[in-house]
N, C-alpha and C positions, 0 to 999 in steps of 0.2 A: 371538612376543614374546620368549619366550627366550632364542633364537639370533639375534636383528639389533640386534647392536651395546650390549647392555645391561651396564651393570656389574654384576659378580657380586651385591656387597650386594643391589640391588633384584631382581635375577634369582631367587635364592638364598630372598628374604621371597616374591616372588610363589609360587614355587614349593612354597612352607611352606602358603601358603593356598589354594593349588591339592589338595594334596594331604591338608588337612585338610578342605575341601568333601566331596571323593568317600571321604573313611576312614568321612566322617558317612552320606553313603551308601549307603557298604557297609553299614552297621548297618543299616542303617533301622529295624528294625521291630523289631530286637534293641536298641535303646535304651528302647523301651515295654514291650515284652511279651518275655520269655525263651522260646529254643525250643531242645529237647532236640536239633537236625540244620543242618548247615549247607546254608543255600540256594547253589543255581547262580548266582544271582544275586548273592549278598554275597561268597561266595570270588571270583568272576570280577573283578566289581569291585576286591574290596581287594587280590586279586594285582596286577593290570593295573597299577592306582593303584600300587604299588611299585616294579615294574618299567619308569613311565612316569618316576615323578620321581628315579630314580637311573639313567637314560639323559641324562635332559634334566640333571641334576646334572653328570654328564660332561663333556656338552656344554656346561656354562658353565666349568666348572674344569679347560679348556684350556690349552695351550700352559704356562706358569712356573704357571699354579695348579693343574697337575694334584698337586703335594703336597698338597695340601687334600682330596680324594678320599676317602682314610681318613677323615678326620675328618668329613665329610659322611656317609658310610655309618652312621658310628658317629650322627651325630644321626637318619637313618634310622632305625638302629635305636633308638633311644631313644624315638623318635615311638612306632613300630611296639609294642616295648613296653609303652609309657604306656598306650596302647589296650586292646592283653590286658590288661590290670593291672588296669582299670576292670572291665572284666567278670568276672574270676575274682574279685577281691576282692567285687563288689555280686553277681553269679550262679553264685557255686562254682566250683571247683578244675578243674573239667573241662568248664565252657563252652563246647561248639565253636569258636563265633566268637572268644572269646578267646585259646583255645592257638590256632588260626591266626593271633592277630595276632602275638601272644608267638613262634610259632616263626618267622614270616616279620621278626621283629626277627634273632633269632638266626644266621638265614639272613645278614641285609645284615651282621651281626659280622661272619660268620664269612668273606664275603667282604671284608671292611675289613681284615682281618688280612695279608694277601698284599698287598693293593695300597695298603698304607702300609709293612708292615714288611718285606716278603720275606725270605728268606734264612730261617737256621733258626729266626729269635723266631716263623714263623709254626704249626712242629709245638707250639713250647711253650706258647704262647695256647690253639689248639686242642687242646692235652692238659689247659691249665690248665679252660677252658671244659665240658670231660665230665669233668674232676675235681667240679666244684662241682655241675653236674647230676646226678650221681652219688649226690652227700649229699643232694638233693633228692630223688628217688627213694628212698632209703632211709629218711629219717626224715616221708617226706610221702606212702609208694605212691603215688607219680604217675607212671606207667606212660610220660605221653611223654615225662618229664625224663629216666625210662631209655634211650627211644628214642632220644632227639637225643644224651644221652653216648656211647652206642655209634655213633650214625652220627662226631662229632666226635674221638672216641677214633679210630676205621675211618682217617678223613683223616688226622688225625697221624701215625699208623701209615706210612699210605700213603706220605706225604711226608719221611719220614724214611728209608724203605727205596728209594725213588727220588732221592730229591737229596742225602741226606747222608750216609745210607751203601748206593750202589748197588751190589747181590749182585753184580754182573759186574767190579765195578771192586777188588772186596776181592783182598788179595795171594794168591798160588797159596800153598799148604802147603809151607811151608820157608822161607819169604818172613821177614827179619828185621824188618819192619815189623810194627808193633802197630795193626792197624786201628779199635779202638776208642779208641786213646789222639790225637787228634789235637782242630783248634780245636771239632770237633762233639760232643766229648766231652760238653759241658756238657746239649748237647740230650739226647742218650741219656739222660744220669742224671737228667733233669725227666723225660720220659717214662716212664721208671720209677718213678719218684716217684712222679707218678699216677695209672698204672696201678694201683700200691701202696694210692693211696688210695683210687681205685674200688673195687678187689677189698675193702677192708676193708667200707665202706660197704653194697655188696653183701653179705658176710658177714653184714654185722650188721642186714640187711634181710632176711636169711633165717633168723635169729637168734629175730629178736621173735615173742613171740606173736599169733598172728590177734588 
């Protein structure tokens, strides 16, 4: 249904209740009764279910509507989200099934950032994103807001030492260029920035009394 010939709006809503059917699903049994482990059964699901409706999203926000992509992910992620949100807020801070929904939000961000903005606003998102997880982790000990800052910190990282300032392309010593002064300049100094504010956060996460 899809893919033959349907205009995005309705494509886009059916796709919305497709993927709110199987997120109910994945719960199941996590909507009545709390459980300390996540089943085979509701990870399999609630991945699949993600990975189903931002293929077939794709595939409808073709040809001149692939600009819409980003912003599709980002309501992915905001579904995905909503979802954890419900269960950390009604079943605690460390609900399995919740941080998987909350991190598989994270995840379609953190994809949405590159295939809406490329170029270098995608290092400073993802530095800005393990900036603010960072201060969650610190003032919340929430061990995976640690986890995902450093995984999203690792990619900025990554992507700024490969595409904007790649070690092989920097001038040989004596070279009258200034390799840090050019248009990437700006990225550099946000990534520092919060790196800045990680490290503090951290500090002051290791600061506090037990």
């Amino acid at each position: 249904l899809l893919l033959s010939d349907v205009s995005i709006g309705p494509g886009v809503a059916v796709l919305a209740a497709f993927w709110l059917l199987f997120a109910i699903a994945a719960g199941g049994e996590e909507f009545r009764l709390p459980r300390l482990r996540l089943g085979v059964t509701s990870t399999t699901v609630l991945l699949a279910n993600a990975v189903f409706a931002v293929a077939m999203g794709f595939a409808l926000l073709d040809g001149d509507a692939e600009r819409w992509r980003g912003l599709f992910l980002v309501g992915v992620a905001a579904a995905h989200a909503g979802l954890g949100a419900w269960f950390l807020r009604d079943r605690g801070e460390y609900h399995p099934f919740g941080l998987l929904a909350v991190g598989t939000g994270i995840a379609a961000l953190t994809i949405a950032i590159p295939v809406q903005l490329g170029g270098p606003a995608v290092p400073i998102a993802w530095a800005a994103e393990a900036a603010a997880l960072a201060w969650v982790y610190a003032y919340r000990s929430h061990i995976y807001s640690g986890l995902y800052a450093v995984a999203l910190g690792t990619l900025a990282i990554g992507h700024l030492l490969i595409f904007e300032y790649p070690l092989v392309d920097l001038p040989e010593t004596g070279s009258h260029t200034w390799p840090f002064l050019n248009a990437n300049g700006a990225t550099l100094g946000f990534l520092l920035l919060a790196l800045a504010v990680a490290a503090f956060a951290a500090a002051a996460a290791l600061a506090a009394p037990p």
